[in-house]
Every structure is written in structure tokens, then in C-alpha cells.
C-alpha positions as CSV (number, residue, x, y, z in Angstrom):
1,X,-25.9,-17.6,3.0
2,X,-25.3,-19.5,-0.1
3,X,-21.7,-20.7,-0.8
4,X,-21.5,-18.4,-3.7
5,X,-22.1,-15.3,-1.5
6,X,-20.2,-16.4,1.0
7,X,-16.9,-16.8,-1.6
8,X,-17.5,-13.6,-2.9
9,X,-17.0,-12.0,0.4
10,X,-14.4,-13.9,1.3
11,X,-12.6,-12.3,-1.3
12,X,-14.2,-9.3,-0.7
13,X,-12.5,-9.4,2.9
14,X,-8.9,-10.9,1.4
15,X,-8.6,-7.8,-1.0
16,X,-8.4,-5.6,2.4
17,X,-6.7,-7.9,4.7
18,X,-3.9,-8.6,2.0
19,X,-3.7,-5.0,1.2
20,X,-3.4,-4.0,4.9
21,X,-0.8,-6.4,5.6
22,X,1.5,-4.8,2.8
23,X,1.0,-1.8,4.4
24,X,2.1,-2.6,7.7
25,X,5.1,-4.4,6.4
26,X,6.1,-1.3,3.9
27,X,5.2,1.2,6.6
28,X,7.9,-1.2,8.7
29,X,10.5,-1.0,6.2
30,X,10.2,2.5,5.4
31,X,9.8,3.6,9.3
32,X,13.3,1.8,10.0
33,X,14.8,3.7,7.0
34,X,13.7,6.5,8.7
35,X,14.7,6.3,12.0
36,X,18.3,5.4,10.8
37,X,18.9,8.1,8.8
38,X,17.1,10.1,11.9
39,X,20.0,8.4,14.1
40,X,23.0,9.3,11.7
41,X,22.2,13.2,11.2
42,X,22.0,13.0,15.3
43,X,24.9,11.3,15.5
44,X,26.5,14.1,12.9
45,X,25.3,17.2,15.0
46,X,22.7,17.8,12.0
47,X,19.7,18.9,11.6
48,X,17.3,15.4,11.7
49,X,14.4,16.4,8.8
50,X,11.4,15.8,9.6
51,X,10.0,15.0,6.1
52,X,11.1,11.5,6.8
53,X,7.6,11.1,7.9
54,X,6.2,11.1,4.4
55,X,8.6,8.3,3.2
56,X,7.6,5.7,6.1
57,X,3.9,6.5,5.9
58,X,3.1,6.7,1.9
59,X,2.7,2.4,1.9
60,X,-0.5,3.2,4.5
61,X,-2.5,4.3,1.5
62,X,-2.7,1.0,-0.1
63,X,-5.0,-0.2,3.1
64,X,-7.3,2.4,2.0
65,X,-7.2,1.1,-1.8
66,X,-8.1,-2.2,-0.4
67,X,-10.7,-0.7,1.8
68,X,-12.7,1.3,-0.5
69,X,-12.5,-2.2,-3.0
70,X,-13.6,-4.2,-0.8
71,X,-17.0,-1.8,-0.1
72,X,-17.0,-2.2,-4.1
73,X,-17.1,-5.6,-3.9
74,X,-19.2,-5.8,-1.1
75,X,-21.7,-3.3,-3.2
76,X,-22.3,-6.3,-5.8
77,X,-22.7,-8.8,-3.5
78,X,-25.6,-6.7,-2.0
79,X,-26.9,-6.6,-5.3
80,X,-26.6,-9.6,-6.7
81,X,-24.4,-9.1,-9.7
82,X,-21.4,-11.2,-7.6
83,X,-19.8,-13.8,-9.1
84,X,-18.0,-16.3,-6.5
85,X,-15.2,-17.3,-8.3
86,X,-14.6,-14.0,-9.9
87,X,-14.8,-11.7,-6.4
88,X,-12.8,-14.7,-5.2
89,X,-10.0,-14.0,-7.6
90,X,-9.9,-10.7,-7.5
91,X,-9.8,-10.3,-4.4
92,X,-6.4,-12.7,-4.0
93,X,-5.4,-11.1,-7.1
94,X,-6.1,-7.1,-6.1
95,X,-4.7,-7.9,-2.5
96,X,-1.4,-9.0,-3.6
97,X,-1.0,-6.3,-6.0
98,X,-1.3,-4.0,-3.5
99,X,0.7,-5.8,-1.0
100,X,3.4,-5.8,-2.8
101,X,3.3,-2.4,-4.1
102,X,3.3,-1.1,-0.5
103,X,6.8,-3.3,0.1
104,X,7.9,-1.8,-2.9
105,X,7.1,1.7,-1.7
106,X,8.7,0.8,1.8
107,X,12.1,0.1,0.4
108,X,11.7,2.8,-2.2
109,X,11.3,4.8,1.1
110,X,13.9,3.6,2.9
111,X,16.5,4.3,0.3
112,X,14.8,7.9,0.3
113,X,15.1,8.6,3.3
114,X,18.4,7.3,3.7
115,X,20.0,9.9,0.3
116,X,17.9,13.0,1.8
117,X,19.2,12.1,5.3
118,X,22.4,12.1,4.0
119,X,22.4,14.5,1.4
120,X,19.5,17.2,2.6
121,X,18.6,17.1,-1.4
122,X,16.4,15.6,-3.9
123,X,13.4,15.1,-2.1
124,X,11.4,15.6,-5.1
125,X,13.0,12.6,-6.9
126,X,12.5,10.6,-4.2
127,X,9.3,11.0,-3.7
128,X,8.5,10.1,-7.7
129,X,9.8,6.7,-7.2
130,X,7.4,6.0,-4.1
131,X,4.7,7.6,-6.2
132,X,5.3,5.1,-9.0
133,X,5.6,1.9,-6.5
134,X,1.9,3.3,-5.2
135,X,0.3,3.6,-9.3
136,X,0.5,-0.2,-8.7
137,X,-2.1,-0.1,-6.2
138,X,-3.9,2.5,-7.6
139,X,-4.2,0.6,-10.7
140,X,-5.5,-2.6,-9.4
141,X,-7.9,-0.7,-7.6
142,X,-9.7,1.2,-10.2
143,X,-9.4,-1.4,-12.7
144,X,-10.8,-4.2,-10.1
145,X,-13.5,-1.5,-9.4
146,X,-14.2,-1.8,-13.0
147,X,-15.1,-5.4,-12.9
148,X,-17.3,-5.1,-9.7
């Protein structure tokens, strides 16, 4: 494997791995808003909803953005349009974005599920603001699939 390949799919592998480890810490953030608003309706003798689950698990879908990127990346390296330095880049550059969107989407999250825990209302609203913090991710994605 020639050092050009091999930088490619180096970044080929860092769009995924950077991606993933957003996830996990969003999904951490969000899941411990959760379980705290979980532990205050207990606490108040009310009903815990369950919906919480969407709020700690919408940061998992940037692992998948990173995912099916990386299988674009890897695409071009199997045929030969790669370039090192590019897929390199990208790949730093793709993986952060998404990274960071999925933190953003935890604590977007957490503050969700925190007000509908609270309130029982606006759900919908809620969920708009995690839907914008994941656009980031989808973004990068589609437009890094672009340059593959």
C-alpha cells in the first residue's frame, strides 16, 4: 500500500471514529438529561414519559453519517480517484463536524427533556432544536460525499 492510499484511508477511518465518539458523548449528555428529569417526575408522583428516549438517542445518527462517508470515501480509494491529502482532510474535517453536532444535539436534549419532564409540553419545539443541531451533520456528510 502506497503512502497515498494509506492517508486516504486513514481519513477514511477518522471521519467514522470521530463521528462515533461525538455520538457516544451526546448520547451521554442527553441520556443523563433524561434520567434526571425521569427521577424528578418519580420523585413528584408523576407520570415519567417515556419520549425521553428520543432526546438521548437522536446524537446516535451522526455515527451513521460518519459510517456511510467513510464507505464513500472508501469507494474512491478503490477506485483510484483518492487524493491523500484531501481524504485526509476531510475526514478530520467531516469527523469533527459531526462530533460536535452530536454534543450539540446532547445538550439540546438534555434541556429538552428536562422542560417536557417538567412541563409535559412542547415536545414538538424541542425536538426542532435537536433536528437543527443534527443538519450540521447531515450537511457535512452530503457535501463531503460530494467531493469523494
Amino acid at each position: 500500500m502506497d503512502v497515498s492510499v494509506l492517508l486516504a484511508t486513514i481519513g477514511a477511518g477518522l471521519v467514522m471514529g470521530i463521528a462515533a465518539m461525538g455520538s457516544a458523548i451526546g448520547i451521554g449528555i442527553a441520556g443523563q438529561g433524561a434520567i434526571g428529569s425521569w427521577k424528578r417526575c418519580y420523585l413528584n408522583n408523576k407520570a415519567a414519559p417515556f419520549l425521553l428516549v428520543v432526546f438521548a438517542g437522536a446524537p446516535l445518527t451522526q455515527t451513521i453519517y460518519g459510517y456511510l462517508l467513510m464507505n464513500s470515501m472508501l469507494d474512491g480509494i478503490a477506485a483510484g480517484t483518492a487524493r491523500a491529502g484531501l481524504y485526509l482532510g476531510l475526514g478530520l474535517a467531516c469527523g469533527l463536524s459531526m462530533c460536535m453536532s452530536a454534543i450539540a444535539q446532547g445538550k439540546a436534549g438534555a434541556a429538552g427533556s428536562d422542560a417536557l419532564g417538567e412541563t409535559g409540553k412542547g415536545f414538538t419545539n424541542y425536538i426542532m432544536v435537536v433536528g437543527l443541531c443534527e443538519t450540521v451533520a447531515l450537511f457535512s456528510m452530503v457535501f463531503g460525499m460530494g467531493v469523494c
